[in-house]
N, C-alpha and C positions, 0 to 999 in steps of 0.2 A: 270321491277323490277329485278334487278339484287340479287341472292341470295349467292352468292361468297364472301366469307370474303377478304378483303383486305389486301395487308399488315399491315397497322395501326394497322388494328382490332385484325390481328393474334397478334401483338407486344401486344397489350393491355391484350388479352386473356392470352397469354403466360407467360406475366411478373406476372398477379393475382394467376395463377397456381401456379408458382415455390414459390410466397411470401405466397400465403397461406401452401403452405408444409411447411415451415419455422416456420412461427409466428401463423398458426390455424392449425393445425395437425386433423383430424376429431376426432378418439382416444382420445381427452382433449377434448372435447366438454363439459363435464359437468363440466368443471376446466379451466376456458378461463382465461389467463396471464393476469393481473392487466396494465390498462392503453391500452387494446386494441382496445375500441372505438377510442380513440386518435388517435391510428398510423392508423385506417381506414381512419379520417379523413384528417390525412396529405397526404393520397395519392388519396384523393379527391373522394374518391368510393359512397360518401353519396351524391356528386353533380357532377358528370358525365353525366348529359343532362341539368342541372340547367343552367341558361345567366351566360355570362362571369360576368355581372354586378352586380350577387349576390355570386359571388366567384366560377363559375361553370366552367366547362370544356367544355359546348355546343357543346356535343356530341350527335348521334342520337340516337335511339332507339335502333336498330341494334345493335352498337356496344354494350351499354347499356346488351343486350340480352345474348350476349358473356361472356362480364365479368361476369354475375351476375350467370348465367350457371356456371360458374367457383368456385363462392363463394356458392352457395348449395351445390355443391359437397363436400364442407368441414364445412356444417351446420353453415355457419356464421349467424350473426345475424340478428333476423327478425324486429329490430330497424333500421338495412337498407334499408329495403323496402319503409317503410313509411317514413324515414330521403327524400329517392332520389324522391319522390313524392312531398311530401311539398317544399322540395328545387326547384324543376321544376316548379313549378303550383302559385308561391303566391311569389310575389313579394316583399315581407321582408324574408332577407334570415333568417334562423335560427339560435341561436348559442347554438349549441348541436344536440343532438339526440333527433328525433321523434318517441315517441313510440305509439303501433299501438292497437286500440281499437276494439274490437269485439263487438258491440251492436247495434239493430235498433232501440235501445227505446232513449228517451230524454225528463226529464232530470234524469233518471234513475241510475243505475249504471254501471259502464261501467266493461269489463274485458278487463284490459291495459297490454297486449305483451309487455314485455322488458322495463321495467320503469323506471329499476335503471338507475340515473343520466340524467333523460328524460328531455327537459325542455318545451314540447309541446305535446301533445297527437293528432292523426289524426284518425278520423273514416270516414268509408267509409258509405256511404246511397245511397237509389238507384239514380243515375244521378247527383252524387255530391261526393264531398269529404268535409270535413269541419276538424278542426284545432282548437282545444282546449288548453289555454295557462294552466300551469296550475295554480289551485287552492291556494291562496293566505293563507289559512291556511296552506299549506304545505312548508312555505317559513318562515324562521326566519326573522323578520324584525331589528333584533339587528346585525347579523350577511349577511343578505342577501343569505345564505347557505338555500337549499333547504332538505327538512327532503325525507330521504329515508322512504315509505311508506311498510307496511308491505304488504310481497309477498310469496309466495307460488309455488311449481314447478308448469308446466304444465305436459299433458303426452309426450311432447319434454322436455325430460329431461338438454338438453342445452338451456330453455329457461324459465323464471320466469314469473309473475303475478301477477296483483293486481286488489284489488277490489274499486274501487272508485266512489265517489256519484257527479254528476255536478249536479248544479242548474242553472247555466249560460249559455247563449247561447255562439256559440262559436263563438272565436275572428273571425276565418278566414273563410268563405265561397266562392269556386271554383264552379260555375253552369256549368264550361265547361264539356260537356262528358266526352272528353280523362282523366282527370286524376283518374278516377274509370281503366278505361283499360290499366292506365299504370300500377297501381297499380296490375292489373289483370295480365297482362303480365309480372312484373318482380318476382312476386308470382310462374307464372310459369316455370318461367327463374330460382329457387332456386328448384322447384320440377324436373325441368329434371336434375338437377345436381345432386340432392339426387338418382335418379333413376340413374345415372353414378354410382354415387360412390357404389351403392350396387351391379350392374352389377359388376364392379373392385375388389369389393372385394370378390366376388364368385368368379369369375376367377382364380384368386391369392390365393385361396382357394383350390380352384378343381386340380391347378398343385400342391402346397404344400403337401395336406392329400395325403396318400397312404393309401391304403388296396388290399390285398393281390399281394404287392410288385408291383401294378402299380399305379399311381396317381389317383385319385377319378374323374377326369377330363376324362379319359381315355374311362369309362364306358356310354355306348352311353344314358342313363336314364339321367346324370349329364350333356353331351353334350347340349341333347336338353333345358334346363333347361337354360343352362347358353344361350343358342341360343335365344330362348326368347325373354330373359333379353336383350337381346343386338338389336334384334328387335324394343323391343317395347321404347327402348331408342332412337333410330335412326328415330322412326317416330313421334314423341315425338319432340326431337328436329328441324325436317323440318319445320314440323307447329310452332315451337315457332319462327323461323327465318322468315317465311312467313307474321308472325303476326308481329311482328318489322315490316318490311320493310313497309305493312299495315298501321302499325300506324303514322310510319314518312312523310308517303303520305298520309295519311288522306283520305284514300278510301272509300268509303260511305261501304262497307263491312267489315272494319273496325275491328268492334264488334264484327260481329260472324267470324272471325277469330283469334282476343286475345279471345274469349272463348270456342273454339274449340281448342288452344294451351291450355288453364289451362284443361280442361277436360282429355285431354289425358297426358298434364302431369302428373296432379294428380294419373290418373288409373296407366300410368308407374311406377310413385315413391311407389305405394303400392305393386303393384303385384309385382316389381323388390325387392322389402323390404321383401317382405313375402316370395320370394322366395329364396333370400340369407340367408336368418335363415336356411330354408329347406336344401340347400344347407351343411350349416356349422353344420348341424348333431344336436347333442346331446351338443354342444359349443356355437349352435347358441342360444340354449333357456335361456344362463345364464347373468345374468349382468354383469358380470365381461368381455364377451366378446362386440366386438362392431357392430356385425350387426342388433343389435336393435333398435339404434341410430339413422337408416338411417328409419326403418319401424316407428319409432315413431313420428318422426319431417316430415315424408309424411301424420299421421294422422293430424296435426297441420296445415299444407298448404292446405290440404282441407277446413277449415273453412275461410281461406281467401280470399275473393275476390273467393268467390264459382265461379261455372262453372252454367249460367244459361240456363237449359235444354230445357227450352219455346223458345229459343233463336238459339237454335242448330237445332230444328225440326219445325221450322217455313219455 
């Protein structure tokens, strides 16, 4: 199992980096540029392991792991998660964004992650994934225009919600394992990028502030702190590469290696979140700055495609 990124991979990684500093700046997160789902999709971000056959890039996991590491780091949408899932796993491609439901109940109500302009909803259950078209009330039949459903922040304040009642079974049902663990994996792949970017912006913090005429960076209490952070990003990230690699070889271990990456991703992107507020003083605790951004949308990637702990100490 070779865990060396390639050149391709680096090209792929590199090119998502420079385009999201461009067109998703983290700093806008609660104010994302109108028609941005669009331009994800023309650079195919939403079907990057999907068959050539349903418009995909039939890329692996791995790479998959790279780029998507890249797009947490600048809190893009968690309508990508569940978009590169449904595109991968279910043989009618989608046209639009899948947004991502949090419920074990059915046919209950669901709370739908990233709705606006959804045209499929995907929930995850245990050893399955299933794919909800949506509800035919929410659809003008005179217009064929779909009604934006009324939504509500989350506490990821770059990410909205809604409440909505299925009664229908759903259209699409995957019995395969893997797509619960990919969905697990690239869940994780957005939390160690959230755990980058709070690491970075401590940094970049700790040289900028001064007190008393040396930079806050300087003072060995701020060292260890940002040391950490940088630590616990780095191990965080091995295991998520581990678990790629896992997954595209279909290792009977599989599993508890995409759920030992979401675990520790998870713990990285919070303890790295709470420690950058720390970090950013008496700036960090206020809204108008942004390292709360990065602590908030790590409490959000916890509820997804949790870390199952029976699973871990088995």
């Amino acid at each position: 199992m070779d865990l060396t990124a390639n050149d391709d991979q680096i090209a792929f990684q590199t090119a998502t980096a420079e385009w999201c500093r461009d067109h998703m700046p983290l700093d806008k997160a609660r104010d994302r540029a109108a028609g941005l789902w669009d331009q994800l999709e023309s650079m195919g971000l939403p079907r990057l392991t999907a068959p050539e056959a349903n418009g995909g890039l039939a890329l692996d996991h791995a790479t998959e792991a790279l780029v998507f590491a890249e797009l947490g780091r600048f809190l893009a949408p968690i309508g990508l998660l569940s978009s590169a899932v449904a595109n991968r796993w279910f043989d009618d491609p989608f046209d639009g964004k899948v947004a991502l439901a949090l419920t074990s109940g059915e046919p209950g109500p669901m709370r739908v992650l990233d709705p606006v302009d959804s045209a499929a909803v995907l929930m995850l259950q245990p050893g399955t994934v299933r794919v909800f078209d949506i509800p035919d009330s929410f659809t003008d039949q005179t217009t064929g225009q779909r009604h934006d459903t009324e939504h509500s922040p989350t506490i990821d304040l770059s990410t909205v919600q809604s409440r909505q009642e299925w009664t229908t079974t759903a259209v699409w049902t995957e019995d395969d394992p893997r797509p619960p663990l990919h969905l697990q994996l690239l869940a994780a792949a957005y939390a160690v990028g959230c755990a980058d970017a709070a690491r970075d912006m401590a940094a970049d913090y700790a040289r900028l502030r001064e007190q008393f005429d040396r930079p806050i960076g300087w003072f060995q209490a701020l060292k260890h702190i940002c040391s950490d952070m940088a630590v616990r990003t780095a191990v965080a990230r091995s295991q998520l590469y581990y678990a790629a690699c896992a997954l595209d070889e279909n290792t009977a271990d599989a599993a508890f290696h995409v759920t030992a990456a979401k675990r520790l991703a998870d713990q990285a992107a919070l303890d790295n979140g709470r420690a950058n507020i720390q970090v950013h003083g008496g700036i960090g605790m206020t809204d108008e700055a942004a390292p709360h951004l990065c602590l908030k949308r790590a409490h959000l990637l916890q509820f997804i495609a949790p870390a199952d702990a029976a699973l871990l100490l088995d």
